[in-house]
C-alpha positions in Angstrom: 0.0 0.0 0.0 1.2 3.5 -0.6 0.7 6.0 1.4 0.7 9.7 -0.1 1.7 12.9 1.1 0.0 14.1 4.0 -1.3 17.7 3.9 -1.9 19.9 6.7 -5.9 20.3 7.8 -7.1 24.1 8.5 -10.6 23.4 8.5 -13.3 20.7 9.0 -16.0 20.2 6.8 -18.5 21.0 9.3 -18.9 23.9 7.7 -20.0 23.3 4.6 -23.2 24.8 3.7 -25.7 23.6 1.7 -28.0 26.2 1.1 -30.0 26.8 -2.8 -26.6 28.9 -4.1 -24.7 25.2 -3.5 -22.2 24.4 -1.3 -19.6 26.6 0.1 -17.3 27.2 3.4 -19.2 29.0 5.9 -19.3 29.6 9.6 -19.4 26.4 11.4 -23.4 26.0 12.9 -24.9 25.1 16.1 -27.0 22.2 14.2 -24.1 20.9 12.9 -22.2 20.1 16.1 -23.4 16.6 16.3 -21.7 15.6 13.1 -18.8 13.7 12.4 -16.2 16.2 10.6 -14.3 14.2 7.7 -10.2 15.3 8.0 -8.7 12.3 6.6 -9.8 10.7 3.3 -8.5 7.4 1.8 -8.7 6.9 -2.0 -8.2 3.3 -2.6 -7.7 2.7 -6.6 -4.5 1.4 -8.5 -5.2 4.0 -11.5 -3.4 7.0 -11.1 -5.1 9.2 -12.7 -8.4 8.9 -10.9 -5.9 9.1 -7.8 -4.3 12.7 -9.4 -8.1 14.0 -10.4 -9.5 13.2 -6.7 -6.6 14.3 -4.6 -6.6 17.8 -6.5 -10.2 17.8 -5.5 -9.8 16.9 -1.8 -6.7 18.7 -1.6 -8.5 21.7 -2.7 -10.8 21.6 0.3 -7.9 21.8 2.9 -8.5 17.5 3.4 -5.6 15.1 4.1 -5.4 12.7 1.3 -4.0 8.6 1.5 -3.4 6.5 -0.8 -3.8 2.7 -1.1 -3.7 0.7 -4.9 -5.6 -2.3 -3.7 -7.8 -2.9 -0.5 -5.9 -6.0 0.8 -5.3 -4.8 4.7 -6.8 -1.9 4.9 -9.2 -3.3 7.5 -6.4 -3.4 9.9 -4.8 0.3 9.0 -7.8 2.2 8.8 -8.8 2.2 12.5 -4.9 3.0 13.3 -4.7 5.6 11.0 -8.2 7.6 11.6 -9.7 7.3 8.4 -12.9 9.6 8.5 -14.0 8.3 4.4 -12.8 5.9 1.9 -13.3 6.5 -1.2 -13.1 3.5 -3.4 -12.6 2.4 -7.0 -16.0 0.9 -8.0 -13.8 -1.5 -10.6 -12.5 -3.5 -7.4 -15.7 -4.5 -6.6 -16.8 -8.4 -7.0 -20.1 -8.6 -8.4 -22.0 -7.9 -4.6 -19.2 -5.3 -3.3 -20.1 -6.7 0.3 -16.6 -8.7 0.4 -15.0 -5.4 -0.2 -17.1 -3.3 2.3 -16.0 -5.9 4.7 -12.8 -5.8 4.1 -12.5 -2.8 4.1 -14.4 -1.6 7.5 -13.0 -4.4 9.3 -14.7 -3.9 13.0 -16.1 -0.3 11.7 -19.1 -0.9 10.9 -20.4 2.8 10.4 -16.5 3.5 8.7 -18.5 5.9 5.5 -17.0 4.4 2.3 -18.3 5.9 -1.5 -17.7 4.1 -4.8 -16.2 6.1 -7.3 -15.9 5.3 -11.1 -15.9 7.2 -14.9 -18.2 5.2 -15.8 -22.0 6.0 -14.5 -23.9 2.8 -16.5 -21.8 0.7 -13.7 -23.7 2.2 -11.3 -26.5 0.1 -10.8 -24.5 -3.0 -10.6 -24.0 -2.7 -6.6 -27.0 -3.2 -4.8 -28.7 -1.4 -1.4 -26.5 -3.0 1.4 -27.2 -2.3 4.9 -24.2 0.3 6.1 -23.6 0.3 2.4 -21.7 2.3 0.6 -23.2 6.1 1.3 -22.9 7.5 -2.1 -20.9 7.4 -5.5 -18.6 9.6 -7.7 -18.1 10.1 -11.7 -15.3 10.9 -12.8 -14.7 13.9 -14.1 -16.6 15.5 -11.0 -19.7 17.3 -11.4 -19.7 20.5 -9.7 -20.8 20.0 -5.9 -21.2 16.6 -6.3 -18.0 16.0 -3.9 -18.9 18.7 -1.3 -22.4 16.8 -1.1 -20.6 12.9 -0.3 -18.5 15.2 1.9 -21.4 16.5 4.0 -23.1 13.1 4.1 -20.0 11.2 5.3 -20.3 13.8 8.3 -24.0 12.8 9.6 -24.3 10.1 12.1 -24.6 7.1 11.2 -28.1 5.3 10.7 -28.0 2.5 13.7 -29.1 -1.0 13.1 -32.5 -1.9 13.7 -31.0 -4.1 15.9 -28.6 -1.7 17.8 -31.9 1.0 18.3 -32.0 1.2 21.9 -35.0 2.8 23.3 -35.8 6.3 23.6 -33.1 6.8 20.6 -33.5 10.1 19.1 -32.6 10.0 15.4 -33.0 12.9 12.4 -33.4 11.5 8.8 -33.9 13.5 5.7 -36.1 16.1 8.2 -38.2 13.0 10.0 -37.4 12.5 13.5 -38.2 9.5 15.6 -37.0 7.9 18.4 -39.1 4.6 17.9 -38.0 1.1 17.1 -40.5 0.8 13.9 -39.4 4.2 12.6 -35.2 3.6 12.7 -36.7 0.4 10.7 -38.3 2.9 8.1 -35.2 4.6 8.1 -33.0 1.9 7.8 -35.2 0.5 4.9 -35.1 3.5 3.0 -30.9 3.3 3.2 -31.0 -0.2 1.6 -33.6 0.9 -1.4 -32.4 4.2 -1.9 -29.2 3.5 -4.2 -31.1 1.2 -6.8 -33.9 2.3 -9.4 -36.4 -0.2 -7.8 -40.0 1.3 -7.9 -41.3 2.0 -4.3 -44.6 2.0 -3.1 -45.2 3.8 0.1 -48.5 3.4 2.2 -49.4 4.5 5.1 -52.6 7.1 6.5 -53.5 10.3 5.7 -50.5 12.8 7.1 -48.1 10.1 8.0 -45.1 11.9 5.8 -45.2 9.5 2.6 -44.0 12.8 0.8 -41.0 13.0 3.2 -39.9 9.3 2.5 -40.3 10.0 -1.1 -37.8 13.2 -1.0 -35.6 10.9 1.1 -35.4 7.9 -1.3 -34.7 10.6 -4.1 -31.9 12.9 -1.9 -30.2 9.5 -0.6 -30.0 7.9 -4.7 -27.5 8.5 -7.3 -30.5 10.4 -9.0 -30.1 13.4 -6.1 -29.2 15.8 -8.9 -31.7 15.7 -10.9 -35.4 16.5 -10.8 -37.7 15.5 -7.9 -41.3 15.9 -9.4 -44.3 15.2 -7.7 -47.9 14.7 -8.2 -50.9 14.6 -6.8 -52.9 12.1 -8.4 -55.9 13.0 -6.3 -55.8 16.8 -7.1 -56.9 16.8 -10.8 -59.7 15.5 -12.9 -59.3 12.1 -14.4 -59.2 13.7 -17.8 -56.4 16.0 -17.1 -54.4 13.3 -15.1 -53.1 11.8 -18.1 -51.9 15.0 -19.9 -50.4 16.0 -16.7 -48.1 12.8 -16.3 -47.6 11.9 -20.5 -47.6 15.9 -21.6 -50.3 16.9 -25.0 -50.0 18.2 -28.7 -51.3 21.2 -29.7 -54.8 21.1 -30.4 -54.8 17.3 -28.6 -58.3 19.1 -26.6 -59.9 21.9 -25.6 -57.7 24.6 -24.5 -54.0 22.7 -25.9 -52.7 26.1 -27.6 -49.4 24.2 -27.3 -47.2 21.4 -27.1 -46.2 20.4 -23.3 -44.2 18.2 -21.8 -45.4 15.9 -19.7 -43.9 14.8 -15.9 -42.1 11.9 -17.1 -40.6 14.0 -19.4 -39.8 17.0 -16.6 -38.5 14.0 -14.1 -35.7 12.9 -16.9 -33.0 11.1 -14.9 -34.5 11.9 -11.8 -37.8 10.9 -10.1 -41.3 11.0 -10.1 -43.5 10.3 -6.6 -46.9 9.8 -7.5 -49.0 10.9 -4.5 -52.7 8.4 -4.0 -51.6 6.8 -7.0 -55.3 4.8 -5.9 -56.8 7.8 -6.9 -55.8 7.1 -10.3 -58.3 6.6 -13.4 -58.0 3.1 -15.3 -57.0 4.9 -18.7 -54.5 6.9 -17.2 -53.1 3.3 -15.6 -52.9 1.6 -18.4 -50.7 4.5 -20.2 -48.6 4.0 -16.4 -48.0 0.6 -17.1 -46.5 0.6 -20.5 -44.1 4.0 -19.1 -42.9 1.9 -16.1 -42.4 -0.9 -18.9 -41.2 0.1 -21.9 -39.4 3.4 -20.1 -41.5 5.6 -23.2 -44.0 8.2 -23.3 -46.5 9.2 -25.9 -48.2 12.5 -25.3 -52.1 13.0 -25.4 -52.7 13.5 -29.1 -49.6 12.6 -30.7 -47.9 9.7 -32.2 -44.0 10.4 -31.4 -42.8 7.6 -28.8 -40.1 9.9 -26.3 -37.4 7.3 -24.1 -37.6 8.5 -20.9 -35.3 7.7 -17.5 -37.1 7.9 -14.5 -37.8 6.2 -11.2 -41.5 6.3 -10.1 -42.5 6.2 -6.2 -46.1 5.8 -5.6 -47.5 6.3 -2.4 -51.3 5.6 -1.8 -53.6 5.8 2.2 -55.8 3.1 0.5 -55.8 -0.1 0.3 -54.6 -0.9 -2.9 -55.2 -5.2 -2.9 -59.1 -4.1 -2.2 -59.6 -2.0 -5.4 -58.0 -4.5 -7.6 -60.2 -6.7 -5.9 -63.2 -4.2 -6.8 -61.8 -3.3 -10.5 -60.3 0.4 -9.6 -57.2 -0.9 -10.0 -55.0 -2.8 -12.2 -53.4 -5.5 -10.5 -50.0 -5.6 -13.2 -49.4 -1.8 -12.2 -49.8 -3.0 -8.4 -46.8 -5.6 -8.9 -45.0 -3.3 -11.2 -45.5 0.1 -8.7 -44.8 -2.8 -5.5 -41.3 -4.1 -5.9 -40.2 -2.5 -2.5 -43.1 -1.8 0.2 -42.2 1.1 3.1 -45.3 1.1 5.3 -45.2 4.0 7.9 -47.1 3.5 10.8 -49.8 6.0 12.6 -49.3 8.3 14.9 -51.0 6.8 17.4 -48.6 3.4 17.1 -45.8 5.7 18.1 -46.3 7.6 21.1 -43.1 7.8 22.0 -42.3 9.9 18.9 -45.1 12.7 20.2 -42.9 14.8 22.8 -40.1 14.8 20.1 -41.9 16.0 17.1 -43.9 18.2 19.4 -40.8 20.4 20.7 -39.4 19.9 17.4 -42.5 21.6 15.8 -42.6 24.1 18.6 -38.9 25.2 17.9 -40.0 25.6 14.1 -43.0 27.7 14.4 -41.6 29.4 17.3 -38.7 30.9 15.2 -41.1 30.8 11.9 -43.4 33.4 13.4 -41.1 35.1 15.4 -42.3 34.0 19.0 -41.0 32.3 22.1 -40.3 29.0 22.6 -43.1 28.0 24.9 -43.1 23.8 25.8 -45.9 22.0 26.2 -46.5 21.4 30.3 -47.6 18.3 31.8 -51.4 18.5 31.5 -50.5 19.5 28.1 -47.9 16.9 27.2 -50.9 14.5 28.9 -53.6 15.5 26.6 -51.3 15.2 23.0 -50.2 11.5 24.5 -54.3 10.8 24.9 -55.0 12.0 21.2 -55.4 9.7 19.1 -54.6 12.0 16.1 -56.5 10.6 13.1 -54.7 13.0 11.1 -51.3 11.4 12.1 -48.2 14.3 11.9 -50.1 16.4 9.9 -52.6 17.0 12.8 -50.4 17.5 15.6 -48.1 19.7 13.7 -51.6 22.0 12.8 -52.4 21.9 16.7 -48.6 23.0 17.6 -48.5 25.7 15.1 -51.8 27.1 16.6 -50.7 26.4 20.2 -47.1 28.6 19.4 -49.4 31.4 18.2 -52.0 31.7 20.9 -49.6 30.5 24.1 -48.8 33.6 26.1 -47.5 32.0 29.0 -44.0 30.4 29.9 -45.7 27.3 28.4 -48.3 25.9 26.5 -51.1 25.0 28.3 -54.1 22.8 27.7 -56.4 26.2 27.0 -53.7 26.8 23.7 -54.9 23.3 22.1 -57.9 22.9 19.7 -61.0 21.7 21.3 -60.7 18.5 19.8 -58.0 17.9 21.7 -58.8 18.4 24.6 -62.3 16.7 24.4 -61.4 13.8 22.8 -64.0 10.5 22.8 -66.3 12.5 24.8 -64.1 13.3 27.8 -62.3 16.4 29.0 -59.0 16.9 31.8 -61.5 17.5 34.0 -62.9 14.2 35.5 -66.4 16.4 36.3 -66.5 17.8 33.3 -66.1 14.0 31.3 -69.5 12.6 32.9 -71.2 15.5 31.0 -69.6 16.3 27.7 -72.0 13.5 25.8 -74.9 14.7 27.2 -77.0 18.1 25.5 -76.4 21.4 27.3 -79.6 22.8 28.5 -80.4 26.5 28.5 -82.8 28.9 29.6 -85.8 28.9 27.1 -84.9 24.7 27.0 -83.1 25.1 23.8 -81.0 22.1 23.6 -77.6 22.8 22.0 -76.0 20.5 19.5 -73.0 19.3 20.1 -72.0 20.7 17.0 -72.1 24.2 18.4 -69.5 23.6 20.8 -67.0 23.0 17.6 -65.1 25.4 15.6 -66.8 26.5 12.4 -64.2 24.6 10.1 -64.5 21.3 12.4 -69.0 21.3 12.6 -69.5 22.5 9.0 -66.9 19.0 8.0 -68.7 16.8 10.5 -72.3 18.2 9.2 -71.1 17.7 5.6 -69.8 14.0 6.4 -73.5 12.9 8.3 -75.4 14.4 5.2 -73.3 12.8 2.6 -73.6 9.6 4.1 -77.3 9.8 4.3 -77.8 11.4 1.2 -75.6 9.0 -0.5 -77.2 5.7 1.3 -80.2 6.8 0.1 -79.6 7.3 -3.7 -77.6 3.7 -3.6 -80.6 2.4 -2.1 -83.1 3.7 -4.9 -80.5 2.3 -7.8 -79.6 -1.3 -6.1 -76.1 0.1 -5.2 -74.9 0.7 -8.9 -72.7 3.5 -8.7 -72.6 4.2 -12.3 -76.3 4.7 -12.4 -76.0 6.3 -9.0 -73.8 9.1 -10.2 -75.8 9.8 -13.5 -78.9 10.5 -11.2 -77.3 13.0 -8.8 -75.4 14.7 -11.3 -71.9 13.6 -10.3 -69.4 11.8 -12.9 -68.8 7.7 -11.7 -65.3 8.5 -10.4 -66.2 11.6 -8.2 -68.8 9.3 -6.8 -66.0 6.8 -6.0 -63.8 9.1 -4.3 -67.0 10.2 -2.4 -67.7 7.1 -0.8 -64.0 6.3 0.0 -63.4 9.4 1.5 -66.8 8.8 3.4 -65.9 5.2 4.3 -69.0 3.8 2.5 -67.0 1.5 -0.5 -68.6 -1.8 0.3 -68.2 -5.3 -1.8 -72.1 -4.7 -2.4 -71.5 -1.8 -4.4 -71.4 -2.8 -8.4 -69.9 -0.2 -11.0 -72.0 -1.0 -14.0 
């Protein structure tokens, strides 16, 4: 093995920024603290001039730079020597790469080790390994693409699902968790990230499938290029499909032009397809030949476009039970399931509550300019008793609006929403819970609906959801529970009446479509 010249280190790379101008030296930061700074890099590779190319790079960046042709030994040196990164010539590998990562880390497991190679189609040879490699280089360097392995050598190291010990704190990609099943999320998205295997995510309503999504994308050789989202929910069926495969001029109503589509925008990088259940059967088909074939036609013409992307779907319902009730194509369910990452509820985590409460409270707290005000303990009591339906989402709402209103030196029960507080019909107040179900009585005898005692937002939803489901019973009843003649006679087209009864809980196997 040789060993090159060592160079002197001024600065650690705890300073590196990463803000939207790229990445530069700055100031080191209190957040950063925590991190491991990288002084001492290995480059392991018997070519020399990757070795002259990378050292001018590292070199460049005030880092100490050794030198090793081959990996034989270098699990016993690399301990001795505090190695902070190795930096290894992808053409060593075997076929797995796990006999070199081995060899390599010796007795350090969490040692951060990047590939590096000139040439990218080699990439996807090495699969996901657990404390696998953390990210890779091509030669010649893109510009920040060293700077950003750099900064991810420095964050701790993602534990073992085995080695999570209880009451763990651990940040990932902007989730934070301190529960077993969550460093399991975490340690699954790791594995998948670094291979172009389509990932369906499920999980409720406000659970942070989005956040998983951006994490699979920002942890993947595809973190340069475009992250593009969609909302399969948010449109009408018959727009969906110009949305995703873009439209000809002239292709419909209102196509003055020619647009791309957002396979087309998401070349090379990815495209997260949010309640991919939502989407129509047309649109599905067109889905399944793009994940396929890896082209795109758009709406209205006839030219075939190659497109490189990665889809991740992510879906709150239960995808097995539309195939089952012919919403859904079960080929684009095996195509959009190679890897599942199921996030759990809220309420199957209540250990993660306190932290993502104070973590919320610091964010809206410097957001809007305010004190930090903590939750107390009737306070902290009444969020562990929620049983948050709306998962993250709904406990980051109440927080927000608990910052604003607190006045105290803490937030109190009094700055939570009221469905908080009264939740299934019982209060703080032990009194108080023996009379919440029952109708207040006032002077005159009016009886007051429990709907009054509600914000205006939260009674007009809950008065919308009781007629719906009434008015919607009803019709089903008069047409024998065909939903197609259902929606025809209340004015509604078949798949707004589907979404309808999901969102209302009323899809039952006795419904028909046709």
């Amino acid at each position: 093995m040789n060993v090159g010249t060592v160079h002197p280190l001024h600065r650690p790379l705890s300073g590196w920024d990463d803000g939207p101008g790229g990445v530069g030296p700055i100031g080191r930061r209190p957040y950063l603290q925590d991190r491991r700074p990288v002084t001492r890099v290995l480059v392991v590779t018997a070519c020399a001039e990757a070795h002259a190319a990378l050292r001018r790079s590292l070199e460049a960046v005030e880092l100490e730079v050794l030198h090793a042709e081959d990996p034989g030994g270098l699990g016993r040196m690399v301990g001795p020597a505090k190695i902070d990164l190795v930096l290894c010539d992808q053409r060593l590998c075997t076929d797995d790469g796990l006999e070199l990562l081995q060899a390599i880390r010796g007795n350090q497991s969490t040692l951060p080790i990047a590939w590096f190679d000139a040439l990218p189609a080699r990439h996807d040879r090495l699969p996901a390994l657990p404390h696998g490699p953390i990210g890779r280089l091509t030669l010649p360097l893109k510009a920040g693409e060293l700077q950003r392995l750099l900064k991810a050598a420095e964050e701790p190291a993602l534990p073992q699902q085995t080695a999570v010990s209880p009451g763990s704190h651990l940040e990932f990609h902007g989730m934070f968790a301190s529960t077993p099943g969550m460093h399991q999320v975490f340690h699954r998205i790791r594995r998948v990230a670094a291979t172009d295997a389509s990932v369906l995510i499920t999980g409720e309503s406000g659970t942070g499938k989005e956040l998983v999504a951006r994490a699979l994308h920002n942890d993947s050789p595809r973190r340069d290029q475009p992250f593009v989202a969609l909302n399969c929910s948010a449109l009408p069926s018959e727009l969906v499909e110009s949305e995703l495969f873009g439209h000809t001029r002239g292709a419909f109503t209102g196509a003055l032009r020619d647009r791309a589509g957002l396979f087309e925008a998401a070349h090379g990088g990815t495209l997260f397809l949010d309640e991919i259940g939502d989407l129509g059967l047309s649109a599905q088909a067109k889905m399944l030949r793009a994940l396929e074939s890896h082209e795109v036609m758009r709406v209205g013409g006839s030219k075939i476009t190659s497109v490189d992307v990665r889809v991740i779907a992510a879906t709150h319902r239960n995808l097995p039970q539309l195939v089952a009730w012919g919403d859904f194509r079960e080929d684009l369910l095996y195509r959009l399931h190679v890897v599942g990452i199921e996030l759990p509820a809220l309420r199957d985590r209540p250990a993660d509550i306190p932290l993502l409460a104070e973590r919320f409270v610091r964010l809206f707290a410097e957001r809007h300019g305010l004190p930090v005000r903590l939750p107390d303990a009737a306070t902290q009591a009444l969020l562990a008793a929620h049983t948050w339906s709306g998962n993250i989402r709904e406990l980051r709402n109440c927080i927000e609006g608990a910052v604003i209103l607190s006045d105290g030196p803490a937030i109190t029960p009094a700055d939570l929403p009221a469905g908080v507080t009264v939740s299934g019909g019982f209060s703080m107040d032990a009194a108080d819970s023996e009379t919440q179900s029952e109708p207040v009585v006032t002077s005159g005898a009016r009886i007051v609906s429990p709907l009054e005692e509600l914000p205006l937002v939260e009674a007009r939803e809950v008065a919308l959801d009781e007629f719906d489901r009434a008015y919607l019973t009803s019709a089903l009843s008069r047409h024998g529970g065909n939903i197609a003649q259902t929606a025809r006679a209340i004015g509604l087209h078949r798949q707004s009446l589907q979404k309808l009864l999901t969102r209302r809980h009323m899809r039952t196997p006795g419904l028909r479509d046709n």
